[in-house]
N, C-alpha and C positions, 0 to 999 in steps of 0.2 A: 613458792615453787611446789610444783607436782609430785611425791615422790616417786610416784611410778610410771609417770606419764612421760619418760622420756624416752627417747627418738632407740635408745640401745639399753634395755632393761637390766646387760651383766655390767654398765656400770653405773650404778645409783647413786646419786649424790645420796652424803650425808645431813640428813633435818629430817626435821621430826614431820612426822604425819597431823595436821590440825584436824579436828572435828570429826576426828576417824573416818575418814577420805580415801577411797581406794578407787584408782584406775578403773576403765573399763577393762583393762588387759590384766588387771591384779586379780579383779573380781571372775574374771574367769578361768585362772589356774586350776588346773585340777589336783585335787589329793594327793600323797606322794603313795604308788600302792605297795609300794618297800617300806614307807613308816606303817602303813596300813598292817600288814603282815605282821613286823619288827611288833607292833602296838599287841595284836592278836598272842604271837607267842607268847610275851609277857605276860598278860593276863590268864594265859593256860596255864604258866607257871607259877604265878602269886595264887592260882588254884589246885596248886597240887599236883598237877599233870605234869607227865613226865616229857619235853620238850625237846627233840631237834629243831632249833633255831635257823633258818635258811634264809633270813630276812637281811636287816642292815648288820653292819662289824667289820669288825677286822674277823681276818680267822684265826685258828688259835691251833695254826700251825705252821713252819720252818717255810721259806721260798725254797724251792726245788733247788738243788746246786747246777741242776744243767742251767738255771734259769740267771743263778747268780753270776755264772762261767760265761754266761752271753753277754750280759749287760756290763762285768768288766774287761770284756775285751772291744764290746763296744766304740 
């Protein structure tokens, strides 16, 4: 079986890839440009540079309370 050659690609069966075999629809995925960036800050900062990070993450701060007040009344 293909594993990427099927009819709905978010659900892939589970098996392995033979002969290192990729779709025509694999091979044309594009980069992700969020890891691209995420990839870029990192290496500005294992160089010393001082980094705001605006890439991939969680953020490394509290959900709003109006935001929390919505979703439990929800």
């Amino acid at each position: 079986m293909n594993l990427l050659a099927t009819s709905n690609p978010l659900s892939l069966p589970n098996t392995n890839m033979k002969n290192g075999y990729l779709s025509q629809w694999a091979r044309n995925v594009s980069p992700s440009p969020t890891l691209a960036v995420d990839a870029k800050a990192k290496a500005l900062k294992a160089a010393g540079e001082d980094v705001c990070g605006f890439g991939a993450g969680e953020p490394d701060f509290d959900t709003p309370a109006f935001i929390k007040d919505a979703w439990a009344k929800s």
